[in-house]
Biopython code that builds the backbone (N, CA, C, O; Angstrom):
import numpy as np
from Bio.PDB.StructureBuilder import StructureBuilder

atoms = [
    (1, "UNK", "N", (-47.724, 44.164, 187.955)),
    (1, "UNK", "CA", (-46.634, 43.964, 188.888)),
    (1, "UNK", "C", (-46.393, 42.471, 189.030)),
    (1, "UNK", "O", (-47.299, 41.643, 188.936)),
    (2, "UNK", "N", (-45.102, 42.172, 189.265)),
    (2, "UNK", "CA", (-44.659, 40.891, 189.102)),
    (2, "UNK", "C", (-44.213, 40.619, 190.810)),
    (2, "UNK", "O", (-43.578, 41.330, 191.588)),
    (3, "UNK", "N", (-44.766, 39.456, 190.954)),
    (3, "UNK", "CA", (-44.551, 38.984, 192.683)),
    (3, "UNK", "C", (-43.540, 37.476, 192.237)),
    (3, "UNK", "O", (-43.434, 36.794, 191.217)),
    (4, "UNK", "N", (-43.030, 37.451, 193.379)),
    (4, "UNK", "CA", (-41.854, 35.903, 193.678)),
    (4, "UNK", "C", (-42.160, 35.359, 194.996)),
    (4, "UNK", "O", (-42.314, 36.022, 196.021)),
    (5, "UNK", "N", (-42.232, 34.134, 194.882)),
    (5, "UNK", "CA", (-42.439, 33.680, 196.255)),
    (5, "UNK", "C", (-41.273, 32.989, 196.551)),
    (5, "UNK", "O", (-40.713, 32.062, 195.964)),
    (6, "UNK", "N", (-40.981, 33.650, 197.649)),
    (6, "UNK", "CA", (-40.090, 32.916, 198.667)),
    (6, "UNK", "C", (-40.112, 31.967, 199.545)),
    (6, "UNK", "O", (-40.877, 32.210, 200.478)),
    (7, "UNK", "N", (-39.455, 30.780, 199.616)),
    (7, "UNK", "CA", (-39.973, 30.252, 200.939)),
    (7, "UNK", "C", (-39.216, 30.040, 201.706)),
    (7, "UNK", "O", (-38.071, 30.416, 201.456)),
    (8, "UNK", "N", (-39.458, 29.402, 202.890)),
    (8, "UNK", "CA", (-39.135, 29.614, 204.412)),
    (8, "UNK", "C", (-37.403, 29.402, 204.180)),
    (8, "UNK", "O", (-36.611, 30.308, 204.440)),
    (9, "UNK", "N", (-36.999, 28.109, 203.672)),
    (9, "UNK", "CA", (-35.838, 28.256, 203.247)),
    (9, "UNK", "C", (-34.968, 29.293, 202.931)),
    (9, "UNK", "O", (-33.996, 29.550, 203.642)),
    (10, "UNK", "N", (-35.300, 30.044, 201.695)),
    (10, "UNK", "CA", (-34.570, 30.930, 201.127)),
    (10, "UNK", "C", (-35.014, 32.198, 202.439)),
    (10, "UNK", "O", (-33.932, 32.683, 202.771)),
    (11, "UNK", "N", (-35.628, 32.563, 202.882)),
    (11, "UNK", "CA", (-36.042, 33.279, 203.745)),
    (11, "UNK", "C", (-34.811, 33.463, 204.961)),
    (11, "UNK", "O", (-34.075, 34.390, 205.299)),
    (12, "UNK", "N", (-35.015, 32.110, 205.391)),
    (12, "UNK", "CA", (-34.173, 31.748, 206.572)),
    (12, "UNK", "C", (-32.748, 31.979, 206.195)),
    (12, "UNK", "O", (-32.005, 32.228, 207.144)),
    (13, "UNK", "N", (-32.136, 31.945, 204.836)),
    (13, "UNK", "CA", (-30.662, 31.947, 204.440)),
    (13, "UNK", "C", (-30.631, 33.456, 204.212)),
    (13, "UNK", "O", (-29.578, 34.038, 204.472)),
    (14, "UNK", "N", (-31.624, 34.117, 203.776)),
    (14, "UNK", "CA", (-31.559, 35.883, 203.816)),
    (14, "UNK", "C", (-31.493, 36.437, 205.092)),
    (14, "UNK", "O", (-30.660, 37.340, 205.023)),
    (15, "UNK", "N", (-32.052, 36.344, 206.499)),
    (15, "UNK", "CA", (-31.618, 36.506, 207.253)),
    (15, "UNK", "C", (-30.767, 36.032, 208.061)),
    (15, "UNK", "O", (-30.868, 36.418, 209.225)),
    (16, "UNK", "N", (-29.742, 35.126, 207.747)),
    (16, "UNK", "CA", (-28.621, 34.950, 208.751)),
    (16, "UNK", "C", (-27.636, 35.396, 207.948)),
    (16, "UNK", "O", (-26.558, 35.064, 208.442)),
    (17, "UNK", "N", (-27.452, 36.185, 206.620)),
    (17, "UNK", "CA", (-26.479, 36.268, 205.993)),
    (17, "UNK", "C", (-26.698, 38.048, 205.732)),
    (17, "UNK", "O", (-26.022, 38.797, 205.025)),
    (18, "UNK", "N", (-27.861, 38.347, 206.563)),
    (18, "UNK", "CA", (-28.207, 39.844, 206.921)),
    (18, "UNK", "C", (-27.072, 40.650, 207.502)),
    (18, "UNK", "O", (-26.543, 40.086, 208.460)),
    (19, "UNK", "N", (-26.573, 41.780, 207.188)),
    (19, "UNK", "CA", (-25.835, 42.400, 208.273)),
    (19, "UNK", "C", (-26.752, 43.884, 208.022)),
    (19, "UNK", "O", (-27.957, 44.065, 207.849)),
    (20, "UNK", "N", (-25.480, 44.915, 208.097)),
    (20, "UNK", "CA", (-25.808, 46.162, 208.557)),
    (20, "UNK", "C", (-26.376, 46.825, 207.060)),
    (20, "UNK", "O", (-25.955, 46.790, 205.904)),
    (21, "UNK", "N", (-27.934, 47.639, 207.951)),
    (21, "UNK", "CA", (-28.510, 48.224, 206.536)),
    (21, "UNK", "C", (-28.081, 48.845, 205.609)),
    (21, "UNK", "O", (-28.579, 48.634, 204.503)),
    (22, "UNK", "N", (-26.949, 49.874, 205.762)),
    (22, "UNK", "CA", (-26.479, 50.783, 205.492)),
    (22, "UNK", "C", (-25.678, 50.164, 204.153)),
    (22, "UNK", "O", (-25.804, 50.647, 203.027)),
    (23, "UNK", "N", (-24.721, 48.858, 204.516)),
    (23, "UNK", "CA", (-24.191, 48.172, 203.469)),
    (23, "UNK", "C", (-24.951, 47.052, 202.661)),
    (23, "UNK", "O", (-24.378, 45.967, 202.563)),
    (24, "UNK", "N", (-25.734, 47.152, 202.288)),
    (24, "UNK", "CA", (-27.382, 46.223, 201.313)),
    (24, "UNK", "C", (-27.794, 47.098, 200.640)),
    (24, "UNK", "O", (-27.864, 46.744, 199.463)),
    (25, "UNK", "N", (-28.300, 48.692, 200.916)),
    (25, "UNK", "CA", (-28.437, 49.574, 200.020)),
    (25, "UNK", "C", (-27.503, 50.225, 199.468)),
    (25, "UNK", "O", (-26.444, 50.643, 199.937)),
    (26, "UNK", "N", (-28.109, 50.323, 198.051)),
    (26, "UNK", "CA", (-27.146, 51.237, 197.072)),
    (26, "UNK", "C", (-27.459, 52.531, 196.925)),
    (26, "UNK", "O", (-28.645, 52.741, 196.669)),
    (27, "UNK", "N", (-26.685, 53.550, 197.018)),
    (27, "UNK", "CA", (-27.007, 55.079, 197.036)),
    (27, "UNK", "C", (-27.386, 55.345, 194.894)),
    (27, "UNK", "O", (-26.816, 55.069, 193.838)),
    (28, "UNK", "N", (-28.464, 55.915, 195.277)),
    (28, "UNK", "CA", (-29.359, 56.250, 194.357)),
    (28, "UNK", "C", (-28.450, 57.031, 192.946)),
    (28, "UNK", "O", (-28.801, 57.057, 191.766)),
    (29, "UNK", "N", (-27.421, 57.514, 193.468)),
    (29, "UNK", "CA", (-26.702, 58.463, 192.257)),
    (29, "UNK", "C", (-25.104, 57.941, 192.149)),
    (29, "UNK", "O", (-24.155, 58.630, 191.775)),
    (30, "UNK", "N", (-25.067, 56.473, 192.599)),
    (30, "UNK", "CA", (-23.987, 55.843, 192.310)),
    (30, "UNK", "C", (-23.260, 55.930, 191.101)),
    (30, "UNK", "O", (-24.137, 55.770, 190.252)),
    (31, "UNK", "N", (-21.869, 56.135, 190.335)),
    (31, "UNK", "CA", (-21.167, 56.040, 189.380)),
    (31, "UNK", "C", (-21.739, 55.066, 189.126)),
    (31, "UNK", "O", (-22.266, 54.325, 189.957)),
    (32, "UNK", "N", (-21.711, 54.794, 187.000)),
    (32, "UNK", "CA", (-21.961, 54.062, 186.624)),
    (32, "UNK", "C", (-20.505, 53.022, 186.281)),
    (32, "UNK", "O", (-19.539, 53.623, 185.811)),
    (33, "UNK", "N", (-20.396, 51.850, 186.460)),
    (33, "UNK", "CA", (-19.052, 51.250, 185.793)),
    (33, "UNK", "C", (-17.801, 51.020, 187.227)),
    (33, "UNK", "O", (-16.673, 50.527, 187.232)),
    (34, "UNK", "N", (-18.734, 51.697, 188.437)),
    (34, "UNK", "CA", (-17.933, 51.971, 189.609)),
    (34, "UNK", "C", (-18.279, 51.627, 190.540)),
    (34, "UNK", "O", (-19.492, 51.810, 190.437)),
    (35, "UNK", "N", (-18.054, 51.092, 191.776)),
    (35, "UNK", "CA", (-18.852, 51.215, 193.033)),
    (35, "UNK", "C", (-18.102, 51.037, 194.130)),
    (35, "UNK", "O", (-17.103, 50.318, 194.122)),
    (36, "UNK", "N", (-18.498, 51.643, 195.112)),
    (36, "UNK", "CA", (-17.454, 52.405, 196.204)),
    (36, "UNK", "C", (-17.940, 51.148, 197.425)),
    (36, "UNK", "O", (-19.021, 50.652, 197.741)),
    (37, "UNK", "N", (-16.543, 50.972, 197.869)),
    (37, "UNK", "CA", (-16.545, 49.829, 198.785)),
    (37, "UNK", "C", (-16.453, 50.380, 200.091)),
    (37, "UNK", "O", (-16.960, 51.501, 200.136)),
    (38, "UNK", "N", (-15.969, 49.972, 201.200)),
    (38, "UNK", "CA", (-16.345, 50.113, 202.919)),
    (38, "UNK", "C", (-15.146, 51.220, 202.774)),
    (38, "UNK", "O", (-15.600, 52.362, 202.707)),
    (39, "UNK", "N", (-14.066, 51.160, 202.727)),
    (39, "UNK", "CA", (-12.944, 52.056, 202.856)),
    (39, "UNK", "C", (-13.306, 53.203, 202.093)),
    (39, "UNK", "O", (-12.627, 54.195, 202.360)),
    (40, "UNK", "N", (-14.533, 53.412, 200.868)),
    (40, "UNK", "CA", (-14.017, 54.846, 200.466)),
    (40, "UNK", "C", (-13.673, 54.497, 199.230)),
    (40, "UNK", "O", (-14.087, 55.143, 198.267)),
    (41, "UNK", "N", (-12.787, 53.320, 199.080)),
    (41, "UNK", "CA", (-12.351, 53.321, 197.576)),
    (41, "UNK", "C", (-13.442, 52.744, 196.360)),
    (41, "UNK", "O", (-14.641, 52.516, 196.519)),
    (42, "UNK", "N", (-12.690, 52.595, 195.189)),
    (42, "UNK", "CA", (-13.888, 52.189, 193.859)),
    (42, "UNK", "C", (-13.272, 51.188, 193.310)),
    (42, "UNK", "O", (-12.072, 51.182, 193.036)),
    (43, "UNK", "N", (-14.180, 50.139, 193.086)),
    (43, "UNK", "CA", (-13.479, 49.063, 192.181)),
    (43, "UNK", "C", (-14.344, 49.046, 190.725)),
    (43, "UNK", "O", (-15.419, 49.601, 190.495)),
    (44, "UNK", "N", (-13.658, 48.365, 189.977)),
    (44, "UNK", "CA", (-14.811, 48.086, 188.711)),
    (44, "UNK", "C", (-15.509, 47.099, 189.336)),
    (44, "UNK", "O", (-14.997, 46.454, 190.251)),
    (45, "UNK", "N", (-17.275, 46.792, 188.719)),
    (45, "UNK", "CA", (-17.897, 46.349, 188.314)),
    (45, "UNK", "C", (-17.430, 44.951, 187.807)),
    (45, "UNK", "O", (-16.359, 44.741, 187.239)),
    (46, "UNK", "N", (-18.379, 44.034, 188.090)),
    (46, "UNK", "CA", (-17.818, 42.572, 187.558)),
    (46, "UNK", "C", (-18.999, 42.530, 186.254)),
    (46, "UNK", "O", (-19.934, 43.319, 186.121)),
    (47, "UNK", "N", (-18.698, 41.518, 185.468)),
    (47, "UNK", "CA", (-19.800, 41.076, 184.463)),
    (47, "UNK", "C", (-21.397, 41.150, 185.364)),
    (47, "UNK", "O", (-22.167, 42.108, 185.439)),
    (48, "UNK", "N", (-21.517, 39.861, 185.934)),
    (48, "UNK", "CA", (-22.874, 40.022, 187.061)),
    (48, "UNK", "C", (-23.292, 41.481, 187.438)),
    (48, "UNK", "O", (-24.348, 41.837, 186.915)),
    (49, "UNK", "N", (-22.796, 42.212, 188.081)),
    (49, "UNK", "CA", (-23.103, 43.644, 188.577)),
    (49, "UNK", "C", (-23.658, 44.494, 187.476)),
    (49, "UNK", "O", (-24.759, 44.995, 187.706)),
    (50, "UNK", "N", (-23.125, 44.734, 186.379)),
    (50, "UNK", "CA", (-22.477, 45.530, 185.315)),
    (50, "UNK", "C", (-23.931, 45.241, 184.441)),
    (50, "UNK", "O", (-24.374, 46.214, 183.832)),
    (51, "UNK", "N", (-24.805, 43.762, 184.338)),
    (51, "UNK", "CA", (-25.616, 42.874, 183.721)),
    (51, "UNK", "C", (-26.811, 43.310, 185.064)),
    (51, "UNK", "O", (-27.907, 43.780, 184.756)),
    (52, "UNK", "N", (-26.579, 43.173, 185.945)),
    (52, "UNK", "CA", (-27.779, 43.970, 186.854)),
    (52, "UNK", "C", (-28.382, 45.233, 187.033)),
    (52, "UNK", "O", (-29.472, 45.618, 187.457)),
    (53, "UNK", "N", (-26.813, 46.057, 186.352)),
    (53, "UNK", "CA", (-27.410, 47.379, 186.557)),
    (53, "UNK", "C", (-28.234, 48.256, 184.894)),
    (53, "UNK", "O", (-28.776, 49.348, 184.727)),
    (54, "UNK", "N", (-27.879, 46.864, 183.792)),
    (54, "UNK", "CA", (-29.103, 47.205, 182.871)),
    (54, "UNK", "C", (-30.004, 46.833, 183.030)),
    (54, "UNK", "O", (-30.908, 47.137, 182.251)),
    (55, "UNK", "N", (-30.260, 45.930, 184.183)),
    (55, "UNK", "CA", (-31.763, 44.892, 183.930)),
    (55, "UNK", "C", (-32.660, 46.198, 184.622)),
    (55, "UNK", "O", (-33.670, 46.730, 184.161)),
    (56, "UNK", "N", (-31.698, 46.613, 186.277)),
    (56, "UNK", "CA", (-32.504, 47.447, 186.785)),
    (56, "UNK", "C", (-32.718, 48.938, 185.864)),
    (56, "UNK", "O", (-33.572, 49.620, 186.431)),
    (57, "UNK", "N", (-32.371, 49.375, 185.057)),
    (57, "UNK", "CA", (-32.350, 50.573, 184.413)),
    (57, "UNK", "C", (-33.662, 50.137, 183.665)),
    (57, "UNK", "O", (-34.709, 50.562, 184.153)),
    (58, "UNK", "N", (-33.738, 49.406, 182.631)),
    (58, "UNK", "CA", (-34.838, 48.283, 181.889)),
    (58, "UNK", "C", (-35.752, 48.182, 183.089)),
    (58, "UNK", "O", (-36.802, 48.824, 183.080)),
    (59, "UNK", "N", (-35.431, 47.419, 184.126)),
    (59, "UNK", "CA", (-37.312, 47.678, 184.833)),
    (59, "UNK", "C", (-37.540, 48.844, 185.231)),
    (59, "UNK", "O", (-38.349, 48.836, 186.159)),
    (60, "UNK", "N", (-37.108, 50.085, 184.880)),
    (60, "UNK", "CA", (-37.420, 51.071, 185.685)),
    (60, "UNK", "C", (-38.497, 51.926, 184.486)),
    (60, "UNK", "O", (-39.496, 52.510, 184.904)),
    (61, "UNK", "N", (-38.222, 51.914, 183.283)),
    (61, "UNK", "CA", (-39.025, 52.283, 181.851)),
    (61, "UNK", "C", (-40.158, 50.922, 181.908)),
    (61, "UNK", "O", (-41.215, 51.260, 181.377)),
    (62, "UNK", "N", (-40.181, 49.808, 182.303)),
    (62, "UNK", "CA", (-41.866, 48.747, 182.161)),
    (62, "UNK", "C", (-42.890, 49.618, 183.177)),
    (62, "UNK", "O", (-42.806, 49.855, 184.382)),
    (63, "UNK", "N", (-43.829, 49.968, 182.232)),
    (63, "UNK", "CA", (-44.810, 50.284, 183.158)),
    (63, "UNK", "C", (-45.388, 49.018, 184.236)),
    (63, "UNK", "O", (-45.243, 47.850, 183.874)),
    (64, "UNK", "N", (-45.962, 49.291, 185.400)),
    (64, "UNK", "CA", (-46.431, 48.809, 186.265)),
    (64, "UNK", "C", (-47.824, 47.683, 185.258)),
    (64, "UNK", "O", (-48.201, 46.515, 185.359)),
    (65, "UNK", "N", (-48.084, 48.521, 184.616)),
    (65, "UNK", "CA", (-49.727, 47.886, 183.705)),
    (65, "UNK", "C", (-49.232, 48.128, 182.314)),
    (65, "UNK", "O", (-48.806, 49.242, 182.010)),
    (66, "UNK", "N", (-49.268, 47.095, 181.413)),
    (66, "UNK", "CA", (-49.170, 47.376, 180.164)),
    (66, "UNK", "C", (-50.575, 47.898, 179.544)),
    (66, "UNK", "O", (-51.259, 46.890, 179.367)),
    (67, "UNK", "N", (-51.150, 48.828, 179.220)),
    (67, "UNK", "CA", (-51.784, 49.597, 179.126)),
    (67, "UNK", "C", (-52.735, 49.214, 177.615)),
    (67, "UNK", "O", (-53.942, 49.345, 177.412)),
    (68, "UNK", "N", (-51.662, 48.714, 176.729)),
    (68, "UNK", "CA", (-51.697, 48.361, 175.400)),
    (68, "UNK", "C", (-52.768, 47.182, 175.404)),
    (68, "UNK", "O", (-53.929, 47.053, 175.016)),
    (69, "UNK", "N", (-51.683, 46.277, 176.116)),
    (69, "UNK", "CA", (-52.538, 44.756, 176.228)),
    (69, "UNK", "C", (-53.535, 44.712, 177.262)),
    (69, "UNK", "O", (-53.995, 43.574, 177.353)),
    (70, "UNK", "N", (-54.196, 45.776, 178.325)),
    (70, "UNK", "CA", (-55.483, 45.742, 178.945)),
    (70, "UNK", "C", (-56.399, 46.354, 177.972)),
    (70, "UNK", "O", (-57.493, 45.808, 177.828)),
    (71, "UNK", "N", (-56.086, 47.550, 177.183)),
    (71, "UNK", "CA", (-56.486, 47.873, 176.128)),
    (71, "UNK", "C", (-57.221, 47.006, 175.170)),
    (71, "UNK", "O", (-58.414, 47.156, 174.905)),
    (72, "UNK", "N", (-56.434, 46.076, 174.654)),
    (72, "UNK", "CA", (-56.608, 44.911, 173.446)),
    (72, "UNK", "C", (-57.676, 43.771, 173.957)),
    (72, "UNK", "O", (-58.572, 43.257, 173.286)),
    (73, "UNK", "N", (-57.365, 43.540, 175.204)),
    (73, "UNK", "CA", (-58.319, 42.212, 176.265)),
    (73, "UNK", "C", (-59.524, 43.150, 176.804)),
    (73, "UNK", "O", (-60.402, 42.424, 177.270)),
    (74, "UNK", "N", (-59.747, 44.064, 176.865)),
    (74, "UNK", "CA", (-60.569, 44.588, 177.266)),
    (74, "UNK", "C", (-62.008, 44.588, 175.812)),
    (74, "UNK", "O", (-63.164, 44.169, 175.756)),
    (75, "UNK", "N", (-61.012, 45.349, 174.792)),
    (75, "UNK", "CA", (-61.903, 45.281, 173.128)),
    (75, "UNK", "C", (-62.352, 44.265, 173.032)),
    (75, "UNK", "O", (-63.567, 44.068, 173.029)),
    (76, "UNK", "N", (-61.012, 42.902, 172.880)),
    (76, "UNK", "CA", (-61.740, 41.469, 172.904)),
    (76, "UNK", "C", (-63.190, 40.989, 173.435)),
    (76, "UNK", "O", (-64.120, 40.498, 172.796)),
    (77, "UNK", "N", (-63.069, 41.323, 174.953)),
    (77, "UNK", "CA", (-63.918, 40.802, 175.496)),
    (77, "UNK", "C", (-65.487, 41.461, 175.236)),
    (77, "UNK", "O", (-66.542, 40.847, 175.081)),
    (78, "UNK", "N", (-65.238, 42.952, 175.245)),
    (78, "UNK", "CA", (-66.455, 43.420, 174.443)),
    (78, "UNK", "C", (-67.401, 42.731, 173.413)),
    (78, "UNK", "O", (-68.586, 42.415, 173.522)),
    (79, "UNK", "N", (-66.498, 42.589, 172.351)),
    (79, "UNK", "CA", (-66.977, 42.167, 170.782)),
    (79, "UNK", "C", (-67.077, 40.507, 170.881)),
    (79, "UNK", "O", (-67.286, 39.715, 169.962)),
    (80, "UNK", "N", (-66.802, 40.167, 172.675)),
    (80, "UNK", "CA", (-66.783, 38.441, 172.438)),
    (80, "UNK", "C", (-66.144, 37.566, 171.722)),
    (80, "UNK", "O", (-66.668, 36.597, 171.172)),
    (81, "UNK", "N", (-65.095, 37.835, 171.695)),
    (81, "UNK", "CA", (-64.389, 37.248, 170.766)),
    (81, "UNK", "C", (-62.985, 36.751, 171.915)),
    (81, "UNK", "O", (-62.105, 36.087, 171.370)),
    (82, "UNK", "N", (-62.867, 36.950, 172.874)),
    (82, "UNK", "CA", (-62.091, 36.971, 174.450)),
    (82, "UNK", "C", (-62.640, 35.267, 174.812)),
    (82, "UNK", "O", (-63.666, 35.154, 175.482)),
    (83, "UNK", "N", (-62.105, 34.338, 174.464)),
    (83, "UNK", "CA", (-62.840, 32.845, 175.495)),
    (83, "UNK", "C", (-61.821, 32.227, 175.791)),
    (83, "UNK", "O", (-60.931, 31.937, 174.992)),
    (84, "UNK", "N", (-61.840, 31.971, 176.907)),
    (84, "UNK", "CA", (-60.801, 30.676, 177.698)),
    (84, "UNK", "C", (-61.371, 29.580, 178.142)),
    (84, "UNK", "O", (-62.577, 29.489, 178.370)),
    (85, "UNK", "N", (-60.564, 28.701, 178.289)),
    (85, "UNK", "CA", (-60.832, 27.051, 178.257)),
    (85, "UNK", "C", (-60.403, 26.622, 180.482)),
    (85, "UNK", "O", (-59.227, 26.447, 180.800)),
    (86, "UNK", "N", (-61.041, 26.579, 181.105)),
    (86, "UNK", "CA", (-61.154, 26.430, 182.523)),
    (86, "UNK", "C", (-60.213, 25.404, 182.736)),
    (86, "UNK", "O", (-59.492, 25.157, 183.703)),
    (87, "UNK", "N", (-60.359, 24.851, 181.638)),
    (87, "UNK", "CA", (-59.160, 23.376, 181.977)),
    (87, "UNK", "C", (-57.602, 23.611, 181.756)),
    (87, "UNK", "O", (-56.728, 23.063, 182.428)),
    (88, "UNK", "N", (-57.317, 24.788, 180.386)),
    (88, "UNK", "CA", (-55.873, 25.392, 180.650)),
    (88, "UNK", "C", (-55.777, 26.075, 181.683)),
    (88, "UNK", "O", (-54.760, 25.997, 182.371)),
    (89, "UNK", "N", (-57.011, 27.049, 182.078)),
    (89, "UNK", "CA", (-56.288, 27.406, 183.269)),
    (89, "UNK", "C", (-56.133, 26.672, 184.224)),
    (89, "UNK", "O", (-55.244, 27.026, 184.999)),
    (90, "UNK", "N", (-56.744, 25.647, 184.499)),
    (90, "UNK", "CA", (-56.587, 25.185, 186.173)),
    (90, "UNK", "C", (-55.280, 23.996, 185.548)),
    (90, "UNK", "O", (-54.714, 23.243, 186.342)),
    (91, "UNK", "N", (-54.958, 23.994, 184.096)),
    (91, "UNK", "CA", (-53.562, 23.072, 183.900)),
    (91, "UNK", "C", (-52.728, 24.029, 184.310)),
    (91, "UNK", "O", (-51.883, 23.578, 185.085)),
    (92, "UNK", "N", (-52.576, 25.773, 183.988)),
    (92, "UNK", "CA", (-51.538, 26.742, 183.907)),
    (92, "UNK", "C", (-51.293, 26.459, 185.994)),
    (92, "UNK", "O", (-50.157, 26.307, 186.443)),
    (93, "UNK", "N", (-52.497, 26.447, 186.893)),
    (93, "UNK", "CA", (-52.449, 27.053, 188.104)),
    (93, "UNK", "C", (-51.365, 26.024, 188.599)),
    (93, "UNK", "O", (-50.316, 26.281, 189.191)),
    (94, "UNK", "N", (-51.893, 24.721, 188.194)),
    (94, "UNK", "CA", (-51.294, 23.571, 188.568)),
    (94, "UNK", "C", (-49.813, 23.224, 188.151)),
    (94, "UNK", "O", (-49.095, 22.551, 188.891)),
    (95, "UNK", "N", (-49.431, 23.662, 187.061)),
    (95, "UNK", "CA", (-48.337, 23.902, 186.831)),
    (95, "UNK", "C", (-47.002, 24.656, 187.486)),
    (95, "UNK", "O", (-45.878, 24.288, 187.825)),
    (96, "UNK", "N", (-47.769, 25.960, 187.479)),
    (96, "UNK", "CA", (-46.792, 26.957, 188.638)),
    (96, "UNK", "C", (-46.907, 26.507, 189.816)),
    (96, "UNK", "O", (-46.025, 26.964, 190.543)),
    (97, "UNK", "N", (-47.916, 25.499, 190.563)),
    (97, "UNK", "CA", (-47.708, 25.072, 191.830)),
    (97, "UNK", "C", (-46.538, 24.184, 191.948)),
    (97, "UNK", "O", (-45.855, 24.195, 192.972)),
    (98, "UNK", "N", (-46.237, 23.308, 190.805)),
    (98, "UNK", "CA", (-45.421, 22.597, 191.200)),
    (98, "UNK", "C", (-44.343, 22.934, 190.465)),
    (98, "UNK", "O", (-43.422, 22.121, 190.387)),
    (99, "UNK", "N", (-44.251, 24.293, 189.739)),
    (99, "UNK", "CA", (-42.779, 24.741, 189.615)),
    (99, "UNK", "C", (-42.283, 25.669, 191.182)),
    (99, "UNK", "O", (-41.188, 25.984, 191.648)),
    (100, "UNK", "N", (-43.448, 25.834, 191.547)),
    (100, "UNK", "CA", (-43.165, 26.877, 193.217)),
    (100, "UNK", "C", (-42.634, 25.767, 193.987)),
    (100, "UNK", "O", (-41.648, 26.019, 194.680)),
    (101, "UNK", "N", (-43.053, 24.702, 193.996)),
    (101, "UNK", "CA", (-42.669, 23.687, 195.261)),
    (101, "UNK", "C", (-40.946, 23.215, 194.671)),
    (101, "UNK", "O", (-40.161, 22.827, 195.536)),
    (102, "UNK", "N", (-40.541, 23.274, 193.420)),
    (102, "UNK", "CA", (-39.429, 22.821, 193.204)),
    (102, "UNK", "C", (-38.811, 23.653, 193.467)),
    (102, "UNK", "O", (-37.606, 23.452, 193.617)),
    (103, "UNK", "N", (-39.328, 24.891, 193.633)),
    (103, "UNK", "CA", (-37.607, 26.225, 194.197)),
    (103, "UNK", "C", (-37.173, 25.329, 194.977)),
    (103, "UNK", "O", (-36.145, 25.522, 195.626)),
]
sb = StructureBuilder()
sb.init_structure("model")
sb.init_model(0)
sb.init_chain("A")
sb.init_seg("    ")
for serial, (resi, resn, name, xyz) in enumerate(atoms, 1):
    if name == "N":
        sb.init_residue(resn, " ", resi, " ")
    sb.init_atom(name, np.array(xyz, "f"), 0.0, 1.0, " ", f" {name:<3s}", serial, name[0])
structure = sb.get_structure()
């Protein structure tokens, strides 16, 4: 599973630009190519929308655990042949810290 961190910023601009629940969720068996606005009616889909609703179709087939590659790292590490270097990782940790602080 893949996590995002938010911070207080982006946080703070999601809730003042919050309204009513009802219009944030999308009903589960929505037309595809369509989507029904406050009045009832349907407009097309823009490029953006249209490009979201394959990404979400696509994450819905990724398993939660790739199964394959715990599989493969798991054999590795058996037969010892699995070694990491403490210094890429604590370069990798250090890295994403300061790609997190630039959101």
């Amino acid at each position: 599973m893949r996590t995002m961190k938010i911070s207080k910023l982006e946080s703070g601009k999601a809730a003042a630009n919050a309204g009513p629940a009802e219009s944030k969720i999308l009903p589960g068996e929505r037309p595809r190519g369509t989507v029904a606005t406050r009045a009832g009616t349907q407009k097309q889909l823009s490029p953006l929308e249209k490009g979201m609703l394959v990404a979400e179709e696509a994450l819905t087939n990724v398993p939660d655990i790739r199964e394959d590659v715990v599989r493969e790292l798991k054999d590795r590490i058996e037969r010892g042949e699995y070694e990491i270097c403490g210094a890429e990782v604590a370069d990798m940790m250090l890295r994403r810290l300061a790609a997190d602080r630039m959101r």
